[in-house]
C-alpha positions, 0 to 999 in steps of 0.5 A, a space after each residue: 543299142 538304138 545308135 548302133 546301126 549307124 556306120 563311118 567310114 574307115 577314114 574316120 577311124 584312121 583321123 580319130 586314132 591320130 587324134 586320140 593319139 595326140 590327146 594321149 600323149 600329154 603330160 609326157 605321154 605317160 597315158 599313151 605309154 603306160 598302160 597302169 595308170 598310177 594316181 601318184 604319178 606327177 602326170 595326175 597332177 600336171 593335168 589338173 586331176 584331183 587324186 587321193 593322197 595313196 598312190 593307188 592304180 585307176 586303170 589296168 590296161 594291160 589286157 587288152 590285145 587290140 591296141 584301138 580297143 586300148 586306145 579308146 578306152 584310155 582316151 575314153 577315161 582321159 577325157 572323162 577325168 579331165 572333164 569331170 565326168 568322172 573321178 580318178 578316184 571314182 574310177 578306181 573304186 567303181 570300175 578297176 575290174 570292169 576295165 580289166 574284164 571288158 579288155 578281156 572278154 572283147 580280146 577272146 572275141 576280135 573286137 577291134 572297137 567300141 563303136 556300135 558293138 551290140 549289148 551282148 550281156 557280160 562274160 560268165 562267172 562275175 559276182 553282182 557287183 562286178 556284173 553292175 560295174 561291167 554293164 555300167 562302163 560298157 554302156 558309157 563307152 559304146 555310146 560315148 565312141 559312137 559320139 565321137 566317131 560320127 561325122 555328121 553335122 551337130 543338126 544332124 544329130 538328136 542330141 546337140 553339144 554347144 561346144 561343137 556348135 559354132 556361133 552358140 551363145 554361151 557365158 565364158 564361165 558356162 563353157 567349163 561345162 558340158 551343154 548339150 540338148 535333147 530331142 529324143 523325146 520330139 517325135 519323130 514326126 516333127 523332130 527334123 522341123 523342130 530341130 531346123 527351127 532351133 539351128 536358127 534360134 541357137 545362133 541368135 538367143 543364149 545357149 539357156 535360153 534356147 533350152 528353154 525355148 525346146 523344154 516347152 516345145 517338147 511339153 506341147 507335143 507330149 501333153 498333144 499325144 497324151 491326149 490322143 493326138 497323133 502324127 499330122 495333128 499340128 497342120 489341122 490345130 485348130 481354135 479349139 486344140 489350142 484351148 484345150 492347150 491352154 486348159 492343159 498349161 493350167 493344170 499342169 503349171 497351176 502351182 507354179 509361178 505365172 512365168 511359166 505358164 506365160 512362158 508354156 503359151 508366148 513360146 510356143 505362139 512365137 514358134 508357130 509364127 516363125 514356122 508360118 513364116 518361113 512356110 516349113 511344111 508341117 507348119 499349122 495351116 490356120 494362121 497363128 493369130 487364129 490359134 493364139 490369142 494375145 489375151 491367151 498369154 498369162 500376164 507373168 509375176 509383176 515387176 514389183 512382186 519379183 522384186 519383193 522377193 529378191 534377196 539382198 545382203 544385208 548393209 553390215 554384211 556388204 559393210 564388213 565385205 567392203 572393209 575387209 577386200 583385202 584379206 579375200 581368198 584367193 586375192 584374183 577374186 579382189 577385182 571381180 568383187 569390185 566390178 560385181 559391186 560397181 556394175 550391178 552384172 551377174 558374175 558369169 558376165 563379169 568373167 565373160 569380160 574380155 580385155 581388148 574391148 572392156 573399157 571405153 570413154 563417152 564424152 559427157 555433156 553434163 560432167 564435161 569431160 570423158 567418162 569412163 565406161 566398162 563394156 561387155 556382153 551380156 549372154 543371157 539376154 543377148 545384149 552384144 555389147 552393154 556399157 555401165 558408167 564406172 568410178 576413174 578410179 575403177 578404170 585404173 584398176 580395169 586398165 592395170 588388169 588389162 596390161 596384165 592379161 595382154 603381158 601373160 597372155 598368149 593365142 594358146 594360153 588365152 584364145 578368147 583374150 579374157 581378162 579374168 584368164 586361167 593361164 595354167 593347167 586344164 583351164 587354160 584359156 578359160 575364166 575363173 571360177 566363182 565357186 573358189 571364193 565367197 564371192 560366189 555367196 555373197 555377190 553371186 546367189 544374192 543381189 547388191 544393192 548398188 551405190 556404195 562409195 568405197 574408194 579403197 575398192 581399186 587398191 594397186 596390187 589386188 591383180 590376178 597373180 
């Protein structure tokens, strides 16, 4: 494999086993001390793993002579559960006998590990299946152990995860997942340059919006070299390169929205100048003014056409929402409704709300009095901190949420101090999730119009439980 000339330190191994180890020894340290995992035993079920209702085996560890190479594919089939990148269920269905088989077929080699083992083919004598499952896992594994064993820092590597890069912008609710970025398809040539650049914007601009930012830098070097363009073409660009550029762009976005083809040209102009700037050495030598034009970048969708699309939810429907808040299932989401409603924000910034600094009072000149004000971070655009005048009785409702999350939580159970916490379970310390509830539907996928008037919205009782 590409990866696998790359070597770690034996102390690396020795950190990593401990720390492997103590994530195995959750839930009672069954993972560690079991080496059949039973989908009916209650510790599937502490951890948050979803399971079928028969009580089948997901893994057989039991032949695996080296105790590191079992310790690393328990941790490696842990963590993928518990992050859903695999299922329990998937795991028994697909790869019961590849585990068994790769234990096997290693122990009769003296492997003592999966990272940077060469794709040597499968043992002799499987069927097709068994010989797809077999190559399948042992490629997962192999790359997934080189990952995690390499020390070196996250902008040192060709593939970026956000969660192991600090000070990267991500939405509270994006933080379940799994973000990552890639430049393997950069050249080689200015894949270092192109990756210098990205550390920097990665600490300023939202995580989505940074991958953005690289789609359209990799477009611009993969249509270069498609067309003949080689290593050291982007120190000569010249006036004319950048006009076939343009011609590209259109052919190629020509049937999509304006965005885009803006996006193709402004983003790449942007890069150009900040590289100028900060004179790396494989920045173009003719000045970026030179190269593009302001009148290069296609003007995008007008305002009013965007809104024209914009699908709203009906006024009975809003209506029938509005009267029926009590019954919404599960009731945690009340609130979150009423804050969608009364703010106008995407539900990611709802969630992303945190309790010590979500409610503020500015004095009014035109009401005389102190108005209340919810606050929160806006990570899409980048706003640190965006205030939206709310309804006093809206506070109430903000203020009663936030003596509850101060009275559950915990440095442990909620680091981050949200006020839409998960307290239990593999979320612990992370917001809710949308998708548990209609609201996800209705508030989420469509805009509300704003300006309802419902008072019995902030109604004593509808608090996270």
């Amino acid at each position: 494999m590409g990866s696998a000339a790359i070597t770690f330190p034996r102390e690396a191994f020795d950190d990593k086993y401990l720390e492997m180890t103590d994530y195995l020894s959750s839930e009672g340290g069954y993972w560690l001390r079991e080496d059949k995992w039973y989908m009916g035993d209650e510790s599937f079920h502490d951890a948050g793993i979803k399971v079928p209702g028969k009580n089948k085996r997901m893994a057989d560890f039991s032949g695996y002579e080296s105790e590191n190479l079992k310790m690393e594919m328990k941790y490696y089939l842990l963590f993928s559960v518990k992050e859903k990148h695999l299922t329990a269920n998937g795991i028994n269905r697909n790869y019961l006998r590849a585990i068994q088989n790769i234990g096997t077929h290693l122990g009769r080699k003296d492997v003592k590990s999966f990272e940077g083992l060469p794709d040597d083919g499968v043992p002799a004598g499987l069927g097709e299946t068994e010989h797809r499952a077999y190559l399948s896992l042992y490629r997962r594994i192999v790359e997934f152990m080189m990952d995690y064993y390499d020390e070196r820092s996250e902008f040192e590597k060709d593939v970026w995860h956000a969660s192991r890069i600090p000070g990267a912008r991500r939405s509270a609710a994006e933080k379940r997942l799994r973000h990552s970025m890639s430049f393997e398809e950069i050249p080689v040539y200015y894949r270092e340059m192109t990756k210098r650049f990205m550390s920097r914007l990665i600490v300023r601009r939202s995580w989505s919006h940074c991958k953005e930012v690289l789609m359209y830098i990799r477009y611009f070097f993969k249509v270069f070299y498609e067309h003949g363009h080689g290593d050291g073409f982007f120190q000569e660009l010249s006036r004319k390169d950048t006009e076939q550029y343009l011609g590209w762009v259109a052919a190629d976005y020509g049937g999509k929205n304006a965005t885009f083809r803006s996006k193709a040209v402004s983003f790449i102009r942007q890069f150009i100048d900040y590289i100028q700037l900060a004179e790396y050495e494989q920045a173009p030598h003719k000045d970026v003014t030179k190269l593009l034009f302001d009148d290069d970048i296609p003007r995008r969708e007008r305002a009013e056409d965007t809104m024209s699309k914009v699908k709203y939810i009906p006024a009975p429907v809003r209506e029938q929402l509005d009267a029926s808040l009590q019954e919404l299932e599960p009731p945690e989401m009340r609130p979150v409704y009423v804050l969608l409603r009364e703010s106008g924000w995407r539900g990611t910034d709802i969630l992303n709300i945190r309790y010590d600094n979500c409610l503020n009072y500015l004095w009014s000149e035109k009401e005389k009095e102190y108005v209340p004000y919810l606050c929160g971070e806006i990570t899409k655009t980048g706003i640190p901190l965006l205030k939206i005048p709310i309804r006093p009785e809206v506070a109430e409702m903000v203020k009663e949420l936030t003596e509850t999350a101060k009275g559950q939580g915990t440095e442990e159970n909620n680091p981050e101090h949200y006020l839409f916490n998960t307290y239990e379970g593999k979320n612990r310390g992370l917001p809710y999730m949308l998708h548990r509830s209609p609201i996800d539907r209705c508030c989420c996928r469509l805009r509300l119009r704003s300006g309802w008037s419902l008072h019995s919205s902030c109604l004593p009782g509808a608090h996270p439980r």
